[in-house]
N, C-alpha and C positions, 0 to 999 in steps of 0.2 A: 342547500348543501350540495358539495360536488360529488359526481357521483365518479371515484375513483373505484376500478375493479381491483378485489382481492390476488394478490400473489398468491397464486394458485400449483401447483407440481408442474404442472402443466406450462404455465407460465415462466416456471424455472429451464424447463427442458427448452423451450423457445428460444428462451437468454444464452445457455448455453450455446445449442447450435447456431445462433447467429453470429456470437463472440469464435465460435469454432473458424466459421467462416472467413472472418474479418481478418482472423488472427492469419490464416492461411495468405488471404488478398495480400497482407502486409509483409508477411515473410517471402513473397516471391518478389515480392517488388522493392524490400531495402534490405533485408536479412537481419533486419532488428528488432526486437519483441515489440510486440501490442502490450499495450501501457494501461490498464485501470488504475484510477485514482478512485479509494472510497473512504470512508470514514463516517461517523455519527456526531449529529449534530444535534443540541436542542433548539426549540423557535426562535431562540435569540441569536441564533449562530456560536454558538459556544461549544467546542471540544472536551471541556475540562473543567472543571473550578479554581479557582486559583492559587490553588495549593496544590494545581497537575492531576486532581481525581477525576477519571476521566472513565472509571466501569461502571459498568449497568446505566449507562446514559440512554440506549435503547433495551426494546424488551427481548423477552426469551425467544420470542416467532423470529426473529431479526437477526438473534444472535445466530441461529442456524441456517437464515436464508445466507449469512456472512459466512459458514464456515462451505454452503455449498459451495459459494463464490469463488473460495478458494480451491475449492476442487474443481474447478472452469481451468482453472490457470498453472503454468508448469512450478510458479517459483512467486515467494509473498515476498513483500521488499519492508520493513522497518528502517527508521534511523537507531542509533543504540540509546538515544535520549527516552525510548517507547521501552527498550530494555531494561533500562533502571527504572524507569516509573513503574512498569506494570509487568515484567516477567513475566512475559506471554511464552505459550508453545507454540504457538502460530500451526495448528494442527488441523485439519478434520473431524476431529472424534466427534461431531454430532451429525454426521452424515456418512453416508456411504461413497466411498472413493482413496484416492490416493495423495500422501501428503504433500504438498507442492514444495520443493528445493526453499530453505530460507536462508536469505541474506539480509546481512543487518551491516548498512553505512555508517563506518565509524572510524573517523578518520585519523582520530591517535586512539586508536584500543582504548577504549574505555570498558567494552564487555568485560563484567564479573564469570570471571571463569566456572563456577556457580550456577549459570544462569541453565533456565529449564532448557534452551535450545542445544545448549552445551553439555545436555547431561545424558552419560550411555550413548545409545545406538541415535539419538537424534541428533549431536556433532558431526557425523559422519555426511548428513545432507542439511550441513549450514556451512553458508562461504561469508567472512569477512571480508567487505571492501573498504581498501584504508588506505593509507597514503606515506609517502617516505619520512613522514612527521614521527610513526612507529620507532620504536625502538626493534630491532632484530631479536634481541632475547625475547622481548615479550611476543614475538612473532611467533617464534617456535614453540611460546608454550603454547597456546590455541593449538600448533599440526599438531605436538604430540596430545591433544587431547581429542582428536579427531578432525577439527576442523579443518577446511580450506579457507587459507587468506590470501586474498588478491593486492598487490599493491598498484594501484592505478596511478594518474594522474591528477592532479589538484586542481582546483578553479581561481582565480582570482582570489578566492575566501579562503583559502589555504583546507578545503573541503574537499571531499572524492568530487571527482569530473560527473557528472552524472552521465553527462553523453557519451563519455568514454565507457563507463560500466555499462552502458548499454549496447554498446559494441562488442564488449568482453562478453556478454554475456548471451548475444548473436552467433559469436562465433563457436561457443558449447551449445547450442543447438537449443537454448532456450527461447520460445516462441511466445511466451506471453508473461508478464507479468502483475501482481496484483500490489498495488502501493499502499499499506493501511497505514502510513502514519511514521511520528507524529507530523504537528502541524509547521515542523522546521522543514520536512521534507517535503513533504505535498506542495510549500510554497514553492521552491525549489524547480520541481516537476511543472508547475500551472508558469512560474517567471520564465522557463527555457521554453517552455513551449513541448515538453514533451509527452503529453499525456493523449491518450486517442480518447479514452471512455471514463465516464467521471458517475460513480453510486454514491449519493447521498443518504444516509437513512435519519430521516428527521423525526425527531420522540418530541409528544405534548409536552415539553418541562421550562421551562424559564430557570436560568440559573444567574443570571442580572454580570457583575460581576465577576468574570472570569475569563480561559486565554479563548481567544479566535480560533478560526478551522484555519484560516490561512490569512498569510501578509504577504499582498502583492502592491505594498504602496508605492514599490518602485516604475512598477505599470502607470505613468502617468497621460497616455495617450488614447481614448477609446481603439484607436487603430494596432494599440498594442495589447489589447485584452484577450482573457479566450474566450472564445465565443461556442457555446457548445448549441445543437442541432439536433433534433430528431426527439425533443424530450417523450418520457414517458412517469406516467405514476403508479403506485401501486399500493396497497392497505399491507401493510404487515403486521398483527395483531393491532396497537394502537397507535404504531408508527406509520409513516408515509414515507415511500422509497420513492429516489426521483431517478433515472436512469436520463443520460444525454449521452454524445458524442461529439469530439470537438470539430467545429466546420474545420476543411485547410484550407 
């Protein structure tokens, strides 16, 4: 049996300052956010069941090493496909810290005005990135309900730029970013090549049947892959966390 050391507080405080670091090295040298990619996976590499259920796929220890995570980072990034599946708050409350800025990619306003990001005083630090596909009225409902909507540029897929919102989101002084999902967007991040740091939390479960963490079948070249560096492992209650970085 391998002997992988426990995630330990200590081991949290590590990750942080080193992410502290990196984030810093990276913003003096392009002025555009440090990028983690994470998400949970079971052994078979599976996000989700195939009917998109995709909670409690890791355990409770995990759940709160993930909300530390997000208090490392200025701002959590969703697609709005992760918004209708599972109305998340994309919050901290099981750790001690500050809730990171959330933005949710959606390129014709799909957000349920409804939605827990959208509700009270938590509209206030979430920003819509969307695309001239919007309609204008429905633009201005989100301001008047607190939100910020950005309209960016599109990609070829008629989808937000991503490189562009990471420019946008450079120049508001946002320094890091945490990408949880879903696996429309992760592909996205790993096919452009924009991701610096990639947390896997991999849970005992086999789920046979069901969606992937990510489709980079457009990647047909080993010379076009990402290749991440410096792995590391870790026990989190019955999960295994894998930490890498992507070589440049």
């Amino acid at each position: 049996m391998y002997d992988i050391p426990l995630l330990t507080d200590k081991e949290m405080g590590n990750l942080g300052k080193s992410l502290q670091n990196l984030v810093r090295k990276k913003s003096r040298k392009t002025r555009l956010p440090f990028v983690t990619l994470k998400f949970a996976q079971t052994l078979d590499g599976k996000i989700a069941t195939i009917t998109g259920d995709s909670k409690w796929i890791s355990g409770p220890t995990s759940l709160r090493f993930a909300h530390q995570l997000r208090s490392f980072h200025d701002a959590i990034l969703v697609g709005v496909d992760t918004i209708l599946q599972d109305d998340p708050q994309l919050t901290v409350r099981l750790v001690k810290g500050k809730n990171p800025q959330r933005i949710i990619v959606d390129s014709q306003l799909r957000t349920p005005l409804d939605s827990n990001i959208l509700k009270g005083k938590a509209a206030f630090s979430t920003f819509i990135a969307t695309t001239s596909l919007s309609e204008v009225k429905k633009i201005k409902e989100y301001q008047s309900n607190g939100a910020q909507v950005w309209v960016l540029k599109k990609d070829r897929a008629n989808q937000v730029d991503l490189q562009n919102l990471l420019h946008e989101l450079g120049k508001r002084d946002v320094r890091s970013v945490l990408v949880e999902g879903g696996s429309r967007i992760l592909s996205s991040f790993l096919k452009k090549r924009l991701a610096d740091h990639l947390v896997i939390v991999i849970a005992p479960k086999i789920i046979g049947k069901g969606m992937n963490y990510v489709d980079v079948s457009t990647l047909q070249r080993f010379k076009n892959l990402n290749s991440f560096s410096s792995p590391k492992l870790f026990r989190s209650g019955e999960d295994v966390i894998l930490e890498a970085f992507l070589k440049e």
